[in-house]
Structures are given as C-alpha cells and as structure tokens.
ROVO-437043 format. One record per residue (C-alpha): x, y, z. Coordinates in steps of 0.02 Angstrom, whole numbers, plus 32768, in hexadecimal, padded with zeros to 4 digits. Example, Ala and Ser with C-alpha at 12.3 -4.5 7.8 and 13.67 -1.06 7.14 Angstrom:
82677F1F8186
82AC7FCB8165
//
This chain:
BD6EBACA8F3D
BE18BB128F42
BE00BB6A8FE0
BDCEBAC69027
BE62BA5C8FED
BECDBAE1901F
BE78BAE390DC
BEA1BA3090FD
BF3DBA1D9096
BF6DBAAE912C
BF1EBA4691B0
BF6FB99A9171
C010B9EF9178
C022BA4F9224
BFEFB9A69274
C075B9599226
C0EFB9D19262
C0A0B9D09310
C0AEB90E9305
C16BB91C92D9
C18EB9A79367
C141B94B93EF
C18CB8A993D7
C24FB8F793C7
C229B95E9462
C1E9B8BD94BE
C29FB86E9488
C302B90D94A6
C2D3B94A9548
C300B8C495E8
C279B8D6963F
C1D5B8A495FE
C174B8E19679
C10CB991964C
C13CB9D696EE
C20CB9B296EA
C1F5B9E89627
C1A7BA84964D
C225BAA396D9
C2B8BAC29643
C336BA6E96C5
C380BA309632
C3B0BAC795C1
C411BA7C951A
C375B9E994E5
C303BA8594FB
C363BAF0948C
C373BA91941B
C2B5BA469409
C297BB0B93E5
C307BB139346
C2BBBA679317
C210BAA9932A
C247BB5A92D2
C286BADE9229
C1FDBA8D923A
C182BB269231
C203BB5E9194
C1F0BAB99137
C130BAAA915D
C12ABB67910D
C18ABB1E9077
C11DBA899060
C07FBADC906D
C0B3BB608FF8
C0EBBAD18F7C
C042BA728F91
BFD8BB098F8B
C025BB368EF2
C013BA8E8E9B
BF48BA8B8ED6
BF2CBB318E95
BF6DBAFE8DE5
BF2BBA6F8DEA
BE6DBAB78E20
BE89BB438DA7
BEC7BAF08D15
BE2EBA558D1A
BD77BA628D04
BD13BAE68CD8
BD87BB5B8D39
BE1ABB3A8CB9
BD9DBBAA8C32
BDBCBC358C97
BE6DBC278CCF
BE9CBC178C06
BE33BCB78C00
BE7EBD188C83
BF45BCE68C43
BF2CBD0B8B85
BED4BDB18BCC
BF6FBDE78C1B
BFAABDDD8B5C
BF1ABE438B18
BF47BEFF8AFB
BECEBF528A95
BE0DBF308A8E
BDFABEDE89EF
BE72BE4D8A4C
BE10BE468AD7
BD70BE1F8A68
BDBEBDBA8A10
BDF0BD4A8AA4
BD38BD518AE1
BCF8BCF68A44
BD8BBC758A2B
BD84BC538AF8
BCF1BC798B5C
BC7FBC5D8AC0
BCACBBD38A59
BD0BBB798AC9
BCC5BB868B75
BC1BBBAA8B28
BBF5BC4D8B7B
BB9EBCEA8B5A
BBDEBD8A8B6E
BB9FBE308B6D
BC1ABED78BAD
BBDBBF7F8BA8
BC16C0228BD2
BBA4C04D8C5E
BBD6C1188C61
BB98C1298BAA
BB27C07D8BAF
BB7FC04A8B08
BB94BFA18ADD
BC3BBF728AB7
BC21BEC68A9C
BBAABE408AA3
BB88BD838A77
BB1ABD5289DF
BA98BD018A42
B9E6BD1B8A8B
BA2FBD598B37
BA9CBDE48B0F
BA40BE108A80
B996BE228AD3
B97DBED78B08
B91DBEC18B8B
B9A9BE698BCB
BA21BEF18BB8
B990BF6F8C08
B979BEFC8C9C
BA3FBF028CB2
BA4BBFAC8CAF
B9BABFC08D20
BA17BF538DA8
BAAEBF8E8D94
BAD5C0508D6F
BB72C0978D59
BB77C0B38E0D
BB91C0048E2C
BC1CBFD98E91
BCB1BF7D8E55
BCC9BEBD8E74
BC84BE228E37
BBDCBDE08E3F
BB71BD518E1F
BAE0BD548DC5
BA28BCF48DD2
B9B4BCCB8D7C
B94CBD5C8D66
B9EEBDB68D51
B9F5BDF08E06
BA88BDCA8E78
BA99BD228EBC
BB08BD108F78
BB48BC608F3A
BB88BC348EA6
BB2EBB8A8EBA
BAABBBE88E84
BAEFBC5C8DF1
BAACBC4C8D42
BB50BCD38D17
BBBEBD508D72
BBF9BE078D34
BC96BE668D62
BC77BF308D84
BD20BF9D8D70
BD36C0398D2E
BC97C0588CE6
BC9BBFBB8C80
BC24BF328CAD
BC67BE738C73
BBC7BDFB8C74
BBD0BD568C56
BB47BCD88C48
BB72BC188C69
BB03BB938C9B
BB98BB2C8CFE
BBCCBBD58D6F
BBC5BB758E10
BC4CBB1C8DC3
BCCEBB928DC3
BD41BB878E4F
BD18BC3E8EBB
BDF6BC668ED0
BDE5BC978E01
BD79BD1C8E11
BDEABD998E78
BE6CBD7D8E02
BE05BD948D63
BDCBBE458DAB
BE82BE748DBA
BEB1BE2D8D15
BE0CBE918CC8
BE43BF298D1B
BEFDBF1C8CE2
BEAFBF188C2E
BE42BF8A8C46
BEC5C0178C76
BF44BFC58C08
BEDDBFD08B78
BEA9C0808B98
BF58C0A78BBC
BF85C04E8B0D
BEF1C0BF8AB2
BF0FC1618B05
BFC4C1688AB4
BF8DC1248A15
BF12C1AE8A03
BFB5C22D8A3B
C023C1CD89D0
BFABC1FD893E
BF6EC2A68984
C02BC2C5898E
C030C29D88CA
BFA3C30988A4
BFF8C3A88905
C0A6C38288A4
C035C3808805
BFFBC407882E
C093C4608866
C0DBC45387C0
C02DC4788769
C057C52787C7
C122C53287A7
C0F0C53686EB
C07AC5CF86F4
C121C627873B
C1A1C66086BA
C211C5A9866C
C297C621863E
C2A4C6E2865E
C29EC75F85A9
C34FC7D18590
C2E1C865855B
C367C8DF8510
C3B8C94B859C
C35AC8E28637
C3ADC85B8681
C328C7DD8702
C33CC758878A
C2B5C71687F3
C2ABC6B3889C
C218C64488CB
C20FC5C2895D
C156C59289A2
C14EC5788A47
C0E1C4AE8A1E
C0CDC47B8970
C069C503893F
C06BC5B58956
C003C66A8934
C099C6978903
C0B1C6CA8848
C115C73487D1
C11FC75C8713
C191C7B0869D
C144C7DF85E0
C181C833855B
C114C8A484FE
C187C8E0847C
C250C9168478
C239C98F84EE
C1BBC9668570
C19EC8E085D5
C122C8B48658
C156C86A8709
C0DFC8328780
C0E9C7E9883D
C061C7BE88C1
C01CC7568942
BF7EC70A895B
BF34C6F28A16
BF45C6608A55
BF8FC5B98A29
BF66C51789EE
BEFCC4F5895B
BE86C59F8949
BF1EC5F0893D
BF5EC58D88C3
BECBC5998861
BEC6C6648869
BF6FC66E883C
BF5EC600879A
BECFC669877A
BF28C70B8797
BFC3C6CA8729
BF49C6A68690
BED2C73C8695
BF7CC7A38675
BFB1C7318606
BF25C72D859C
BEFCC80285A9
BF3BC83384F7
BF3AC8F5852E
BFD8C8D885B5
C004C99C85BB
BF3EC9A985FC
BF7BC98F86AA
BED1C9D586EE
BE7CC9588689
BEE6C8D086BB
BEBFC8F68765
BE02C8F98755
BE22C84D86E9
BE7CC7F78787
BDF0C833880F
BD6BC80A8799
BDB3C75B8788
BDC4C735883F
BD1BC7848875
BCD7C70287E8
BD15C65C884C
BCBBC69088F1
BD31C6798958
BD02C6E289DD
BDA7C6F88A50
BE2DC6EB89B0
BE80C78A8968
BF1BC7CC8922
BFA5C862894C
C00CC86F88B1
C07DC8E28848
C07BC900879C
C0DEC96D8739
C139C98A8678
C1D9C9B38678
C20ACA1385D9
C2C1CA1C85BF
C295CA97851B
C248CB188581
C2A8CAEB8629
C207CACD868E
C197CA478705
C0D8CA7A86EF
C084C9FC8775
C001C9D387EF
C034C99A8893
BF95C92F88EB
BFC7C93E899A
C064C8EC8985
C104C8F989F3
C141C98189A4
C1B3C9558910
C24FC9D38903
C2CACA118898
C378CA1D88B3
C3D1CA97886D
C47CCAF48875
C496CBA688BB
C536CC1E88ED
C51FCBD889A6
C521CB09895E
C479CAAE893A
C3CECAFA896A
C328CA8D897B
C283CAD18935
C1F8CA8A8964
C16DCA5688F1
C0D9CA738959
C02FCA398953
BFB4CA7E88EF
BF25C9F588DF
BEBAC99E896E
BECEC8C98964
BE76C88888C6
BDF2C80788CF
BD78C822896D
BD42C8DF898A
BD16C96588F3
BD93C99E8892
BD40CA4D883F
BDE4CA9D87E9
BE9BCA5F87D7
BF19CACF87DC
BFBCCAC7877A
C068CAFE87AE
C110CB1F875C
C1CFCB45879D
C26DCB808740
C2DFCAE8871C
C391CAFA86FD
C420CA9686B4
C45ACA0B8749
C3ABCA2887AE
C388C9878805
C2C7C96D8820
C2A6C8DB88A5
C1DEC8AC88BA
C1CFC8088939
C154C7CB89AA
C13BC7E28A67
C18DC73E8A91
C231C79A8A68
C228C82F8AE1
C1B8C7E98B5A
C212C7628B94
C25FC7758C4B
C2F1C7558CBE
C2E4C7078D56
C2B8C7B98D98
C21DC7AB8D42
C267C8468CCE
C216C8508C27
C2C1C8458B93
C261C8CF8B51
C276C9418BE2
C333C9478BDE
C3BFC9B18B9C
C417C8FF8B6E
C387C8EA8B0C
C398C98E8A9F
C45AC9928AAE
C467C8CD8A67
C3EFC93689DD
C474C9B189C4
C502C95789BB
C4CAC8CC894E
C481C93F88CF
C503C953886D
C508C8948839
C4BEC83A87BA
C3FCC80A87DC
C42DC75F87FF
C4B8C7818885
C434C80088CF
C3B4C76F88E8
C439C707893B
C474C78D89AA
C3D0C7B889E1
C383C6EF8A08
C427C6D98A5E
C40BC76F8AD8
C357C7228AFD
C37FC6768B10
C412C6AA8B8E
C3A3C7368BE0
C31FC6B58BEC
C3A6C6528C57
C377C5BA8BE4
C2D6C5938C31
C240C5748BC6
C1FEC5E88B52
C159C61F8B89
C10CC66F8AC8
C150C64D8A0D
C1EBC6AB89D0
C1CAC6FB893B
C251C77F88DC
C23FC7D78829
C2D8C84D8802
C303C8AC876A
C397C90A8736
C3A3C9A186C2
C43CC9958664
C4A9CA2C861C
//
C-alpha cells in the first residue's frame, strides 16, 4: 500500500519535472531542431537549461520527500496499521518489562484485539501470554517451539494457519518477530491488513527494548548488588575494633584499606586483664565474599574463645572453624600474640604471616627483630602441634604486624617495597614516633613507592608501642 503510493507519487512527479524541462529548453535554445540543439552552437541557452534542470531535480527531491512523508503518516497512522504504529511509539517509551506488558494488554489486546504470546526461546519460558484459547493451549506453544528453535534466525515472519510460515501476508493468520532469543508472536485475524513498511521498524523498535531493557535491569541488579556489598562492607568494618583499648603502658593505632568493598583482611586488639592484651592480624586468600565470610568467622571464633592466653587452642579453634564451611581453596596466614607489659613479653603464633617485627633501640640506633613463623596456614592442611614463641620486650619497643599488601607492593621496576633498604630504613627512622605517625609514615612510603598506581592487595597495619 505505502510502497505503492510512494512508486507513483515518484513516477507522477519526475514526469512533471521532465514536462517542465523540456518545454523551457524548447523556448531557451534557438534552434528547435535536435540536430542544431545537439550541436551546442549556442553556448549561454544551454547552460543555463542545465542549472534549470539541476533546480529542478533539487525541488523534485524536496517535493517527493514532502509527499512521501505525508503518505507514510497518513498510511501508518489509518486502518488497522495505526494499532501497530501506536504500539511501536509508546514502545520506544517502555523501559522495563512490566511496561512493556503492560502496553501489550492496553494496545495489542484490548484495543486492537490481538493475542500475544513472547517467550524466551533459550530457556523456553514464557514471559507473557494472552488469556485466551491460543496462547494458552499447549500444544500451541509445543508446535511453536517445534517450528521455531532458538536457532531461528532473526527477522519477522508471517504466520499460517497451521502455524507454519506463510510468503504473503495476504495469507497470514499472525506474524512473530525473532531477536535476541526472544520470540514476539502475535495472532490477528486482519494481518493482511497491515501495511508491510511497519514491520522493519517494529523489529528495530523491539530490539531497542529489548537491549534497553536489559541494559535498564543489568544496572538495577548492580545498583542493588552494589547495596548488598556496602552492607556488607560495613557488616565487616564492625567485626574490626570501633575504638582501640589504652591498656596501661601500650599505646595502639591501626591502618585498614580493602582493596573493593570487602577484604580478608582483619585485625583485633583485646584486653585480657591490666597487663595483657591480645593483638591479632591476618589475611584470608582470596577476595570477594568467601573471604569475607572466613574473616567474620575468624574475628568471632576469637572473640568468643574465653581461654585467650590458650593461643594453641585458639589456633586449633580458627582451623577447625574454616575446615567446617568446606570451602576447599580458602585459608588463613595470621599472627597472634599477648603482649604483657607486667612481665615485658609477646608469647605468639605466627601462621605464615609476613613476618611481623619489632623495633627496638640499640647503642648503634634502632634494630629490627623479626618475628618469624612458627605455624603452617590454618584452615586447609593438618595442623598436629602449635608451637608458641616469646621475645624480650623493652620500654619504647615498637612491634609492627601488617599484611603482604604493605611490603609487596612494587615500583615500576617491578621491586617488591619489601626488598629494600628504604623499606627498613623508613622502619628505623619512624620508630621513634608515636604509633599513629608510624602508620602514616609507612602508607605514605607505599603509596609514593607504588608511584600512585592502583593497589593490587588490601593494606592492612596493626602497631603497638611499649611505653616507659
């Protein structure tokens, strides 16, 4: 219909034109003879019949354009065709699914009196269909699916009687739109009515939706995923220490920045009496939310141990815990210790964790002692015996226990922080300060050693000071 119009609309206007052209070249040019006419003896008439004919060609262009879009509005917008032109145009307002079925029943339904049935032809779910006998019958939907698999190519189609495809829509008893995996039938008794130039468009404007809508739901679902991690993420900032104790003699700062919203990171600090206090700092493998989870569970097996100077049996606690969630690949390094500022001593454990030091004066300035491992990684292999360890303190040691992300971050080089006499001689220098200053002086070396790139692993810092 509107191919048609549009065909001798074209036609009606070109011989117009031609008309118009012929009879100003038959007054411009002298001669009116073919031959003399062809023989350009007459150069300005000629020249000027070809910028005639070239406005001519413009203002044809123009007209056509201005008829063709006046036809197609007027095809579009009348008859049955107008049901689906409303459709397409309040579809390019629909942005979630819920408005597109919603547009289906008000439109297609009710007022164009349509059935509709759209499926999901990956999963063969049916998203949403008409209350009627057609889309209702299951056979029907079996047949469909039969016909047309997932496979199916994208396009539009019409459909027959005996739900098979139809070449001519004189014929169709329906037509259904295949994009993206989605299959959009629709079942109409007056099909050969619809003008044929709708149904490219209303693929496009179904595909639009289709990735606009999935677009739409995908950040929705980060939008809230994104809630749930921040939830999370403080769910785990409240297992660490609100406020750090002033045990008498022991002054504490701490440092934590995850790498994402969560971390394996953790620490503790908990007082056991007026003397002793335990301090605790590890890292679970991995990231995300298993590592989230083991650290939580970590945090409250020590937290609920009522023995805390059992150190052995806090470690056998904290691998039976994790062994108990089947986890498989997750684990923990860690350090553990008591500091007792009555007896001037740390008694700990040390899981495999970078080693923690202590920094402490000497004749020849500030020497670093090493607190070295003494326990394999807790949670995945057999733990038979745990060993504990103790070292002198004395009045204005410095004891520093952080994770790897702190001396394993590189340079450009590709040089490990730890690996470096800046590394030990920021140490030395620094040790003198309060805990606090320490922590600063030591995350400013590794963001500026770092170069300010990003952080590759969470940065993670427990430091206590024996006071005099």
């Amino acid at each position: 219909m509107l191919k048609a119009r549009r065909r001798f609309y074209f036609i009606l206007v070109y011989i117009f034109v031609t008309l118009i052209f012929l009879s100003l070249a038959v007054y411009l040019v002298p001669q009116t003879k073919i031959n003399d006419f062809i023989d350009y003896s007459n150069t300005f008439p000629t020249a000027v019949t070809a910028v005639l004919f070239c406005i001519l060609v413009l203002v044809a262009s123009t007209v056509f354009g201005m008829i063709r879009i006046t036809l197609e509005r007027n095809v579009m917008r009348t008859g049955a065709t107008a049901f689906l032109t409303e459709f397409m145009e309040k579809l390019r307002l629909c942005y979630s699914m819920e408005d597109f079925y919603t547009l289906i029943a008000a439109l297609l339904e009710q007022k164009a009196d349509c059935s509709v049935l759209y499926v999901n032809r990956s999963t063969n779910y049916v998203l949403y269909n008409s209350p009627n006998r057609i889309t209702n019958d299951q056979a029907v939907m079996d047949k469909l699916a039969r016909n047309y698999p997932l496979d199916w190519g994208d396009g539009t189609f019409f459909l027959g009687d005996d739900l098979g495809i139809v070449s001519k829509s004189k014929k169709a008893r329906g037509f259904f739109i295949s994009t993206y995996g989605h299959h959009f039938y629709v079942f109409c008794r007056y099909t050969r009515r619809f003008d044929l130039a709708i149904f490219p468009k209303l693929l496009e404007e179904l595909e639009r939706f289709q990735l606009r809508a999935e677009t739409i739901t995908s950040l929705s679902e980060i939008s809230e995923l994104s809630k749930e991690w921040e939830q999370l993420a403080e769910t785990q900032r409240s297992f660490l220490p609100q406020r750090m104790p002033e045990p008498e003699r022991l002054k504490l700062a701490a440092y934590f920045r995850p790498l994402i919203n969560v971390s394996g990171d953790y620490y503790t600090v908990l007082p056991i009496d007026e003397h002793k206090t335990l301090v605790m700092l590890g890292d679970v493998s991995g990231k995300g939310l298993a590592a989230a989870l083991v650290m939580g569970l970590v945090m409250n097996t020590v937290k609920i141990k009522e023995n805390k100077e059992d150190l052995p049996g806090m470690i056998m606690a904290i691998d039976k815990a994790i062994k108990g969630m089947h986890l498989q690949d997750k684990y923990t390094v860690l350090f553990i210790g008591i500091i007792d500022t009555q007896k001037m001593t740390i008694r700990y454990v040390n899981a495999s964790m970078s080693d923690p030091i202590i920094v402490t004066r000497s004749p020849d300035g500030y020497r670093i002692k090493s607190l070295t491992s003494n326990c394999s990684i807790v949670g995945i292999i057999p733990i038979d015996e745990v060993e504990v360890s103790e070292q002198r303190l004395f009045s204005g040691d410095l004891i520093m226990m952080a994770s790897d992300g702190v001396s394993e971050v590189m340079n450009e080089d590709k040089v490990e922080l730890g690996d470096t006499e800046l590394f030990t001689d920021t140490i030395k220098k620094s040790a003198a300060k309060e805990p606090r200053e320490f922590i600063k002086d030591i995350t400013d070396l590794v963001f500026s050693y770092n170069a300010d790139t990003r952080l590759h692993d969470d940065l993670t810092m427990l430091v206590a000071k024996v006071q005099g």
